[in-house]
C-alpha beads as a LAMMPS data file, in Angstrom:
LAMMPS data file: protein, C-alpha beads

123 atoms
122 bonds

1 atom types
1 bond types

-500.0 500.0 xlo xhi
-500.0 500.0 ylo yhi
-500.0 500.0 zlo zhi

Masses

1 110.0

Atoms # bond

1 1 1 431.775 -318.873 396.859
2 1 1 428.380 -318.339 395.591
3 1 1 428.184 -318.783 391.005
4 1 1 425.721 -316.569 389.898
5 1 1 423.589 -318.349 387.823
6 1 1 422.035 -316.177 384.045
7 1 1 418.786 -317.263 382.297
8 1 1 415.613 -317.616 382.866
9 1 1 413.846 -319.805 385.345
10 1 1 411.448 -322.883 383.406
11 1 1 408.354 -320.858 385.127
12 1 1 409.033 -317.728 383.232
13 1 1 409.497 -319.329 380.204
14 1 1 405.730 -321.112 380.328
15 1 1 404.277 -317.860 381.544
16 1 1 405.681 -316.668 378.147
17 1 1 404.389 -318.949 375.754
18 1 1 401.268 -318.880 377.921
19 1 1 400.639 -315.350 376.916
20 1 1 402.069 -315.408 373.281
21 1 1 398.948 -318.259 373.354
22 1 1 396.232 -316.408 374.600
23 1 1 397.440 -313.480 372.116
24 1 1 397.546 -315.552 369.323
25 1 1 393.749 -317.304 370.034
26 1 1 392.574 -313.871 370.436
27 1 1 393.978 -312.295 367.228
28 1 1 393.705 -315.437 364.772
29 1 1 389.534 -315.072 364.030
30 1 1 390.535 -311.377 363.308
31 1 1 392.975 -312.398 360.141
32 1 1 391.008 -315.773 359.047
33 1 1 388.571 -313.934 357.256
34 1 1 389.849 -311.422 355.163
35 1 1 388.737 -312.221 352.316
36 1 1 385.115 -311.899 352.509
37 1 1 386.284 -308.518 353.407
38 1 1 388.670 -307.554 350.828
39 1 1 385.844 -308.505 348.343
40 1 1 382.910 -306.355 349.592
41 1 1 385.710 -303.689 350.119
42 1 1 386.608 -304.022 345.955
43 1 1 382.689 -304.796 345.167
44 1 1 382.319 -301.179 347.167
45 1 1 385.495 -299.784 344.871
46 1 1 383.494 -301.167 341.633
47 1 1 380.261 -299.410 342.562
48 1 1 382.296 -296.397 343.327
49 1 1 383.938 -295.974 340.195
50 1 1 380.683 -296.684 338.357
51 1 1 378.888 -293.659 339.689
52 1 1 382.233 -291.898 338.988
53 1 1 382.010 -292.348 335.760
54 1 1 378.645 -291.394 335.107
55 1 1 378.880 -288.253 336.570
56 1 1 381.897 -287.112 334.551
57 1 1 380.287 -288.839 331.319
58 1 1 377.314 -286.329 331.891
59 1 1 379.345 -283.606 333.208
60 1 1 381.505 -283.665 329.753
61 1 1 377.920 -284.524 327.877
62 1 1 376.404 -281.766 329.461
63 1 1 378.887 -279.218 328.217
64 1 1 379.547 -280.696 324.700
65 1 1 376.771 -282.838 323.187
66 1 1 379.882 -284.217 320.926
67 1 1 382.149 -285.452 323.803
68 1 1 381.102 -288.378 326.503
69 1 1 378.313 -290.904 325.768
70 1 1 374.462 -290.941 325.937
71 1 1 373.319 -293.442 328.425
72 1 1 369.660 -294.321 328.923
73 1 1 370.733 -297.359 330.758
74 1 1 372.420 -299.147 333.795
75 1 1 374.628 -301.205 332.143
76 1 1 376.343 -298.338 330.030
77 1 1 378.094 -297.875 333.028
78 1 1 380.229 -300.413 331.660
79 1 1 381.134 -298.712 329.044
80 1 1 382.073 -295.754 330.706
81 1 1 384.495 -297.092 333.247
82 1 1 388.287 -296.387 332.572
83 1 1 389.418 -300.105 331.391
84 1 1 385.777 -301.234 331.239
85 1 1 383.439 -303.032 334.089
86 1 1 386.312 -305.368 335.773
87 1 1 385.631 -309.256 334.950
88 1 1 383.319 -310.798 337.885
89 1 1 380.435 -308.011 338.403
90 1 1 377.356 -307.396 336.355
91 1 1 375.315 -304.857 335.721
92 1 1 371.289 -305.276 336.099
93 1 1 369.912 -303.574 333.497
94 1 1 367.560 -300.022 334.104
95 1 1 366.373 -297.830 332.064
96 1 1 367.649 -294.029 332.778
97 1 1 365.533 -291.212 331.369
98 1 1 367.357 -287.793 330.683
99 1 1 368.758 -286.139 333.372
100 1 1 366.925 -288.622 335.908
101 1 1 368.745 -290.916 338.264
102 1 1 368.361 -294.335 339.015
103 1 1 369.539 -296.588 341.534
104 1 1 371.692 -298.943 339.355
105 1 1 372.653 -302.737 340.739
106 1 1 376.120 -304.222 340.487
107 1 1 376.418 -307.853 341.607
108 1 1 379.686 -309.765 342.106
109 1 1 379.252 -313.052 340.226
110 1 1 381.270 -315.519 342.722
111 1 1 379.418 -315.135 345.825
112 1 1 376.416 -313.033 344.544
113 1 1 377.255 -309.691 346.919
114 1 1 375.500 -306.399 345.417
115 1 1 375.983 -303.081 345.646
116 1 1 374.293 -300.384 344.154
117 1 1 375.781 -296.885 342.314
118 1 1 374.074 -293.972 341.144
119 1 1 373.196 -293.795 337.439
120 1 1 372.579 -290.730 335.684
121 1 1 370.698 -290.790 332.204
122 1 1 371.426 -288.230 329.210
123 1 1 371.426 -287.837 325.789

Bonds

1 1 1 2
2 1 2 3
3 1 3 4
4 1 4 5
5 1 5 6
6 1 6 7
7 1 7 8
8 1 8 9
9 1 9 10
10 1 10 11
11 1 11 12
12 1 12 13
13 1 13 14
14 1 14 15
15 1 15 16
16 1 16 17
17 1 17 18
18 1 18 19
19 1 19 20
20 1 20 21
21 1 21 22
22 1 22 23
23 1 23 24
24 1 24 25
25 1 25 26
26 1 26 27
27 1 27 28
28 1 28 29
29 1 29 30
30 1 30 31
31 1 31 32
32 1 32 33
33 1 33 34
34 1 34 35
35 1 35 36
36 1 36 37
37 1 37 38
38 1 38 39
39 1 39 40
40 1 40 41
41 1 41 42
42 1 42 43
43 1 43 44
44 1 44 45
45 1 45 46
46 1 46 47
47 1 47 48
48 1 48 49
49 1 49 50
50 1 50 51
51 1 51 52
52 1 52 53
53 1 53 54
54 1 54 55
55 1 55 56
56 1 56 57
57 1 57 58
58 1 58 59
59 1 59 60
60 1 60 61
61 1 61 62
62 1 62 63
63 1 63 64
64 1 64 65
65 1 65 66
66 1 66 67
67 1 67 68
68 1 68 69
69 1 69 70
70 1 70 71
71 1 71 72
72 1 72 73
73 1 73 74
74 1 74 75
75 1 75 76
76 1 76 77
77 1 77 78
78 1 78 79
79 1 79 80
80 1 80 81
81 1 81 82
82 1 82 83
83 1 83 84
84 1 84 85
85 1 85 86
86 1 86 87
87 1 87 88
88 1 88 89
89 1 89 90
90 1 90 91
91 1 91 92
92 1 92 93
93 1 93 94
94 1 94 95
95 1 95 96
96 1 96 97
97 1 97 98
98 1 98 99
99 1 99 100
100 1 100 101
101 1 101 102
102 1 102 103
103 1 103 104
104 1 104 105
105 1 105 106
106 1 106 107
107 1 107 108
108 1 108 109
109 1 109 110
110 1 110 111
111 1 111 112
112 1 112 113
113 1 113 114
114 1 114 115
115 1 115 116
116 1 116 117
117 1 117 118
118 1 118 119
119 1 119 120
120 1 120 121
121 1 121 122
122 1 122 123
């Protein structure tokens, strides 16, 4: 009488860790560097939320001289920001006539990335 025998056979088993390998070498250089990533993607966010805020400083400013702030330049972006320019960016200073706009610079201080946002001048 035959046994019938369960399991796997020791030639399955290394053609499965032999694939989990190859799947693994492939996908490991695509989650080593995240981080360079996740800080252009939140230098990207700051820059962002600068130009946000200039444009609804000067959209208020525009309607009401007595609401919003004048800015004449870059770096009262800072100022303007919900919760204020996050620690680890700077602003290069620019001047910004009156209703002119200006390519503003924002630079992330560990690593030196830059990104630029729109700045829009009133008084």
């Amino acid at each position: 009488m035959k046994r019938m025998q369960a399991g796997f056979t020791m030639i399955e088993l290394i053609v499965v860790i032999v694939i989990l390998g190859v799947l693994a070498a492939v996908a490991m250089p695509k989650f080593v560097d995240v981080s360079g990533d996740a800080k252009a993607a939140a230098l990207q966010g700051v820059a962002g939320a600068a130009t946000s805020a200039m444009n609804v400083n000067y959209g208020a400013r525009k309607v009401n001289t007595g609401k919003g702030s004048a800015v004449t330049n870059c770096t009262d972006a800072a100022t303007l920001m919900q919760g204020g320019l996050p620690t680890g960016y700077t602003i290069t200073a620019a001047a910004i006539a009156p209703d002119a706009t200006v390519s503003c610079t924002i630079t992330q201080t560990s690593g030196g990335a830059t990104a630029t946002f729109t700045g829009l001048g009133i008084l």
